[in-house]
Structure formats: C-alpha cells, structure tokens
C-alpha positions as CSV (number, residue, x, y, z in Angstrom):
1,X,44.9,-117.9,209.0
2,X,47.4,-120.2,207.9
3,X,47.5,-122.2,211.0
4,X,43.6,-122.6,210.7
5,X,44.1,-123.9,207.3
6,X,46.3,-126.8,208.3
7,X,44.7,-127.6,211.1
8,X,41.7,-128.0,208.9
9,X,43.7,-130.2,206.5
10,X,45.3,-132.1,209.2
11,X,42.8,-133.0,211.7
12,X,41.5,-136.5,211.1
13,X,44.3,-138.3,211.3
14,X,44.8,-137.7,215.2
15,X,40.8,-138.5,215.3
16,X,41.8,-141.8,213.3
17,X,45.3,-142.5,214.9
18,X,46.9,-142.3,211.1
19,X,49.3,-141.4,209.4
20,X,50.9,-141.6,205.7
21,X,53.1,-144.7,205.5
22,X,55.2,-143.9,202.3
23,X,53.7,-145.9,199.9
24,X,50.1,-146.7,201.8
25,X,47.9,-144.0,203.2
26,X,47.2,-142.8,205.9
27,X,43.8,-144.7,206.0
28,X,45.3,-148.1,204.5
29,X,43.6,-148.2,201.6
30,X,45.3,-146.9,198.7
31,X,48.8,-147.5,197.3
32,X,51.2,-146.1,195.2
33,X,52.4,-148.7,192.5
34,X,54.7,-148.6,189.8
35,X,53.6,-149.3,186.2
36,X,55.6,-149.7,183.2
37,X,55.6,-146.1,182.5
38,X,55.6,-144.4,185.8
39,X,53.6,-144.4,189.0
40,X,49.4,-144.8,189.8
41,X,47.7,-144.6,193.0
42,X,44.7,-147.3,193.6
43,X,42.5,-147.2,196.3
44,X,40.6,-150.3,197.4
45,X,38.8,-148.7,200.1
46,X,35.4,-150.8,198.8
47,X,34.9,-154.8,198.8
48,X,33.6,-153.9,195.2
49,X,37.3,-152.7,194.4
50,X,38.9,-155.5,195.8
51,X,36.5,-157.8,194.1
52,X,37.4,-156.3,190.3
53,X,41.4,-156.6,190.5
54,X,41.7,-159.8,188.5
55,X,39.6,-157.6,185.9
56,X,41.7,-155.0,185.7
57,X,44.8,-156.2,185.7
58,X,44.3,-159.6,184.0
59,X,45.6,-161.0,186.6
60,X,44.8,-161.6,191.0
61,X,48.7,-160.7,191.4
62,X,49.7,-156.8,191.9
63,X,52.7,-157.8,190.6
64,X,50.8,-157.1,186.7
65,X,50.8,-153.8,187.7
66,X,54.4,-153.4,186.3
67,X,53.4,-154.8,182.8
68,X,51.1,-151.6,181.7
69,X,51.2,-148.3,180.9
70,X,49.7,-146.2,182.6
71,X,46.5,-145.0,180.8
72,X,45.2,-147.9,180.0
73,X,45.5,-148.7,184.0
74,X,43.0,-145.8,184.6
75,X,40.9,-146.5,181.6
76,X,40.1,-149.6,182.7
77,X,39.9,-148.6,186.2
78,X,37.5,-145.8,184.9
79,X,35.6,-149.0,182.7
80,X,35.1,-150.7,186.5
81,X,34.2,-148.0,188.3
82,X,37.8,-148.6,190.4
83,X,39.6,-145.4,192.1
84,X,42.7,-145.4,189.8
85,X,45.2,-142.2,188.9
86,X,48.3,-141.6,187.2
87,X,50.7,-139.1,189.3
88,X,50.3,-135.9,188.4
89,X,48.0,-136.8,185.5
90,X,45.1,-134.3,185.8
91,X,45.3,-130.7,184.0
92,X,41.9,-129.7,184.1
93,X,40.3,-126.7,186.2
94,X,39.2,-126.8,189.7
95,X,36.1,-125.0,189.4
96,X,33.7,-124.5,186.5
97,X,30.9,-122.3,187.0
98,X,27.6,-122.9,184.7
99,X,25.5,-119.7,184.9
100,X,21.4,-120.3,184.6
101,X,18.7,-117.7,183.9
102,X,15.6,-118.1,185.8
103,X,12.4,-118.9,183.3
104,X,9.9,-120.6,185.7
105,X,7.7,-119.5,188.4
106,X,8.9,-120.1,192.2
107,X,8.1,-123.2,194.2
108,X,9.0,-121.8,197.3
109,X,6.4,-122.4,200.0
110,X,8.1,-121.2,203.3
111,X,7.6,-117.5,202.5
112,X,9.9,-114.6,201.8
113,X,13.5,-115.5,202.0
114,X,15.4,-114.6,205.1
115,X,19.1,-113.4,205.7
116,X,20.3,-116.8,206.8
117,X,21.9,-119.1,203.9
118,X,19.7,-122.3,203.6
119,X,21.7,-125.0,202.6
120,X,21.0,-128.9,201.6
121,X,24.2,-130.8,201.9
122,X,23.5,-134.2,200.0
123,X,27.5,-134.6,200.1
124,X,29.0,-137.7,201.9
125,X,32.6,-138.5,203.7
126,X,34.7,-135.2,203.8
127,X,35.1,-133.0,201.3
128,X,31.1,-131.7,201.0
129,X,30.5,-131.9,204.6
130,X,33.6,-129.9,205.2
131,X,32.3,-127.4,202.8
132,X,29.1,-127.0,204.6
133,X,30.1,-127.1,208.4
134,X,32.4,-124.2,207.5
135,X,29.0,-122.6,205.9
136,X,27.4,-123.3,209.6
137,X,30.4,-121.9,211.0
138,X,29.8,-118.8,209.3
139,X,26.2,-118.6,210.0
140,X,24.2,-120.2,207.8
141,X,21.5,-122.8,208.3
142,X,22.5,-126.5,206.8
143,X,19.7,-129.7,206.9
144,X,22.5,-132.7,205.9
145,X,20.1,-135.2,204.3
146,X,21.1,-138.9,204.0
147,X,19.6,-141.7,202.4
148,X,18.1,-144.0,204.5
149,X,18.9,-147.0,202.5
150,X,22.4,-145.5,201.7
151,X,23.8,-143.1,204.7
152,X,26.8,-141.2,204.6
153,X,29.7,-143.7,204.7
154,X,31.5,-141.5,207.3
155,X,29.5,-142.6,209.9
156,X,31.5,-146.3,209.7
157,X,35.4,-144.8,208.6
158,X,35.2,-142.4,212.0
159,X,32.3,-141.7,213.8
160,X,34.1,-139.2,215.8
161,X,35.0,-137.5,212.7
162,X,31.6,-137.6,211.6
163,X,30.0,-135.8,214.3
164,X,32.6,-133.3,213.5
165,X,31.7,-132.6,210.5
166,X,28.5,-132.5,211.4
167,X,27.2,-131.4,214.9
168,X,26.3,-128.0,214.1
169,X,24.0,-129.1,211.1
170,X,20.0,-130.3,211.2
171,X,20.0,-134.2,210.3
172,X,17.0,-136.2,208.2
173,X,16.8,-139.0,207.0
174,X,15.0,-139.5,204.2
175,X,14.2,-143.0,202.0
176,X,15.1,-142.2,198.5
177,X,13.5,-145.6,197.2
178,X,10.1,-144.1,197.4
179,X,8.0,-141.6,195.7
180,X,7.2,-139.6,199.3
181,X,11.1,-139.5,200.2
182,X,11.7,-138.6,196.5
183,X,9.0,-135.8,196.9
184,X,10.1,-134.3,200.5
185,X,13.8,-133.6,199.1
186,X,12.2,-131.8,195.8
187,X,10.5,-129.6,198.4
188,X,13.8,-129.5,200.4
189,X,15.3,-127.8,197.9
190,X,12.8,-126.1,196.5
191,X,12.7,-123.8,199.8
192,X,16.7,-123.9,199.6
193,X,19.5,-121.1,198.8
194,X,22.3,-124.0,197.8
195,X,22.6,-127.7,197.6
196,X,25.7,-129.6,197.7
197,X,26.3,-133.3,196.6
198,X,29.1,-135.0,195.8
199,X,27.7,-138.0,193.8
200,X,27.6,-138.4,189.7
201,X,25.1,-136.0,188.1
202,X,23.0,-139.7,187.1
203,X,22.5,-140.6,190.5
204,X,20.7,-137.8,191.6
205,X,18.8,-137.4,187.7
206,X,17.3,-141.1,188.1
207,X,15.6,-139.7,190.9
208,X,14.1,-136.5,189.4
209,X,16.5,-134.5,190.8
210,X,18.2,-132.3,188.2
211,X,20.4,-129.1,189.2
212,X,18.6,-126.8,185.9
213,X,15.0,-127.5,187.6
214,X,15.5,-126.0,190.7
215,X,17.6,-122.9,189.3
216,X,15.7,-121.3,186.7
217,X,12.5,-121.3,188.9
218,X,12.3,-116.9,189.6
219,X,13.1,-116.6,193.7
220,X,15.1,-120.2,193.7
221,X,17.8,-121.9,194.1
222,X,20.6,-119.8,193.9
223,X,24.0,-122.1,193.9
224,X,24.2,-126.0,193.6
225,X,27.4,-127.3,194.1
226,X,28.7,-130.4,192.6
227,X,31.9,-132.1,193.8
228,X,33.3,-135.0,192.0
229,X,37.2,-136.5,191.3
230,X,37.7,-135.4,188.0
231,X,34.1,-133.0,187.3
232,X,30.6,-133.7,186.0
233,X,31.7,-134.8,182.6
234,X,34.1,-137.2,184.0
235,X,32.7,-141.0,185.0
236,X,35.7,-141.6,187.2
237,X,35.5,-142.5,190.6
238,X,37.7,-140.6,193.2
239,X,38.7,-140.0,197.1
240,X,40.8,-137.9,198.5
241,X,44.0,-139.8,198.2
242,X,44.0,-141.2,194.7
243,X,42.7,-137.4,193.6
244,X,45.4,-135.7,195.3
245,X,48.1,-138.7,193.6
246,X,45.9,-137.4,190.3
247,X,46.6,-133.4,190.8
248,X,50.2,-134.1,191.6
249,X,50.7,-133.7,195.7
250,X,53.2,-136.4,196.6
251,X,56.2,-136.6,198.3
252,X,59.6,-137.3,196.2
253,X,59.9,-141.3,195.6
254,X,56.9,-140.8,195.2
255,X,55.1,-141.3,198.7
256,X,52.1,-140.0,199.7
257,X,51.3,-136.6,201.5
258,X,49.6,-136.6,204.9
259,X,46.0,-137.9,204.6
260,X,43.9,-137.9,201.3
261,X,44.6,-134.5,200.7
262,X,42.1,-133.5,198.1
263,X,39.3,-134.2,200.5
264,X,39.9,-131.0,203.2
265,X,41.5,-128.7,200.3
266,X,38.3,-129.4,198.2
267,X,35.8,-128.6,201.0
268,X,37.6,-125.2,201.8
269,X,37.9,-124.3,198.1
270,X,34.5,-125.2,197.9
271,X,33.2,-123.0,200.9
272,X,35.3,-120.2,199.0
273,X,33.9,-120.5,195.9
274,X,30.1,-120.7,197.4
275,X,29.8,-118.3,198.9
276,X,31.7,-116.3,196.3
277,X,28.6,-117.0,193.7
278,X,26.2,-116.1,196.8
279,X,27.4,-112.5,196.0
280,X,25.5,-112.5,192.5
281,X,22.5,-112.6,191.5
282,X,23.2,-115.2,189.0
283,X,22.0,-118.8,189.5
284,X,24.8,-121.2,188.7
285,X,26.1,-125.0,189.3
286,X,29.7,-124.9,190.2
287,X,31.5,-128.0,188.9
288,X,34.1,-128.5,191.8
289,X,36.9,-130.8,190.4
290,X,39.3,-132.7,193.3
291,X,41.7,-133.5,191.2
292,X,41.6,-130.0,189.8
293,X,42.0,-128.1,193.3
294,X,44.7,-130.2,194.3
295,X,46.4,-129.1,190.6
296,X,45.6,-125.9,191.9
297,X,47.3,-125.6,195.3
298,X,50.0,-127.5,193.4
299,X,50.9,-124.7,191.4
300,X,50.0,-125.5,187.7
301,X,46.3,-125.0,187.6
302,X,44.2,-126.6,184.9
303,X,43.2,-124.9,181.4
C-alpha cells in the first residue's frame, strides 16, 4: 500500500524529466525566498505572475524580497491574485464537510440511478483529476468536462501526464461562454452522483452553477467536492508547490520536497474523503483545503 502511495506521489517527475532543485522546483517555477522575517515560496508559473512583481514588491528586483515581513508578502500576493505562502504558515483543516437537506423536486432525466458512481470532474492540472482517475480506477463512471475556451492547463505542462490522468475517463468539451454550453453542464450534473472542481466558488456561481442547487433537489446530487489552496472562504491562489511550502513540507534550509507535493496528496485525500460521504445518505460539499492536507500528513493538522 505504501509503495502505491509514493508511486502515486512521485510519478510525474520521471514523465517530466524533473526534479527538486533545492531552492526551485521541480517544475521551475516556484522559489523559495527569504524575507525579513523568514522564508515564502512564490510561484510564477503564469505570464500574469511574472507581469505583477514590480506590484508586489515595489520593486522589478527580487532582491526587495528581503525588506518585508512576511504577511504582508502574501497579503499582497493574495491582493494580485499571485501564488505566495509563508513556510509552514497554514493551520486550518483539510477537509470541511457542509451537510445539505434535500427540499426540491429531482431533475434527473436518465432514469433510476444505477450502481455505478457518476461523476463530473470540472477539476484541472493534478490534484482533481487525480482524485477522479482513482474514482475510475475503482469503478465508477467519470465525464471530465473542459471549457472549450479555457481547457485544462495540463494538456500544455505534460501531455503525457495528462492522458494519465485521464485515459480512463469520457471527455467533452463544452463552451461555457454560451447559454446552450451553460445549459448542457446544468443537465450534466443534474443526472450526476458527484462533481469535482477545483476553481473559486465565483467562477462557477457567475455561470449559474451553484453547489446548494444541485444538492437539495430529492434523488440528486449527492457529494460536490471543492478543492482549493487554502478552502472556499479563502481568495488565495495556490498549486501544489507553494501549498505544500504553506502546510509545512520542506526539506531543512529550507528546500523544497520532491514535486508540488500538495497536488497528488490532495487528490488521494480527496478520493478518500469522497467516497467516504458516498456512504451516507447525506448530501454535502466537502471543502478540500491543499494547504490543509499537506498540514495534515505533516503531522499538526488544522483546528
């Protein structure tokens, strides 16, 4: 069991060729860097990153880094939308789970449920998709739908690692932009037993789309799953390095520990906890924190 674990945690950096190079990541893009008060990790993984550093720090020169503490680092990160954590900072759970009661008539339209899970995996890069290929693994049925204006960014970072998340799940493509796209993943869902995602509850809400709908319907959806850095409340942008920097996995000095970390430990906590609430008969959004699993597998788990 253990060796299936790590293997799980380890496996896309032999895909990728990478590895963790002390300071950088394994995937280049984030960095470990000493501010007045102690260490942050900042990931610049985006052109949209790269583009706000003179806003954050004041300054085009990394060097600034040294001249702040660091909370105001991440509060202004968190301002910019920039990945930014201080080590070890995070001491909130990994998991919340928010019970619903069902109050509204069904929209189900494909008939009596079956058996087999039907999942909707909305989720992008790792951790999500991780979730849900170990749900295929185990038998149930996952449609991974992507925006056709917006697709999974993991088709660019590694296709190979990609189709390995993803070859044993149904693909669509929808376009989100419209009314008819908008309409087909209401329905999607509607005929659904759980929905992953992994973007910011807004996102999904400016289209319509809004977790409480779709469980208090009687005969509906049963478990949506929610996967963010720091949780739903939380405005912060994360991946799997800077999160794992945030829950306190590094390596003395500090350096950084194999590759974005949070990212694989998330998705198995998350296939866990999923099918977990499958047991019940209770309909419920589980708030899946990254920063807050990592904390976790640390050792001092979150209040």
């Amino acid at each position: 069991m253990l060796e299936a674990v790590l293997r799980l945690i380890g496996e896309r950096a032999p895909i990728m060729g990478i590895a963790a190079r002390g300071r950088v990541s394994a995937g280049g893009a984030t960095h470990l860097l000493q501010a007045k008060d102690g260490w942050i990790a900042v990931s610049l993984a985006r052109q949209s990153d790269i583009d706000s550093v003179e806003a954050w720090l004041g300054s085009a020169d990394f060097d600034a880094v040294s001249t702040h503490l660091r909370a105001d680092l991440v509060a202004q990160a968190e301002l910019l939308g920039m990945p930014v954590a201080a080590v070890g900072e995070h001491a909130g759970p990994a998991i919340v789970r928010h019970a619903y009661q069902r109050i509204a008539p069904t929209c189900r339209t494909d008939g009596t449920r079956t058996n087999r899970v039907g999942v909707i995996d909305l989720s992008s890069l790792w951790a999500g998709p991780l979730a849900t290929r170990l749900m295929a693994e185990a038998g149930a049925y996952v449609l991974k739908v992507e925006s056709t204006k917006r697709p999974d960014a993991g088709r660019i970072g590694s296709p190979a690692f990609y189709r390995r998340l993803n070859a044993h799940k149904t693909l669509v493509a929808l376009d989100l932009s419209t009314k008819p796209g908008v309409d087909e993943l209401r329905h999607l869902i509607n005929n659904a037993d759980v929905v992953v995602e992994s973007s910011r509850p807004r996102a999904l809400e400016q289209l319509g789309i809004v977790a409480a709908d779709f469980l208090q319907r009687d005969d509906g959806l049963r478990v949506w799953a929610s996967i963010t850095g720091y949780g739903r409340g939380s405005n912060r942008v994360a991946f799997g390095d800077d999160a794992a920097v945030a829950g306190g996995l590094v390596r003395p000095g500090p350096a950084f520990m194999d590759d974005a970390l949070a990212d694989p430990l998330t998705g198995l906590r998350a296939a866990s906890a999923i099918f977990e609430a499958l047991k019940h008969d209770e309909p419920c959004v589980l708030d899946i924190a990254m920063a807050g699993v990592v904390r976790e597998v640390a050792g001092t788990p979150g209040e």
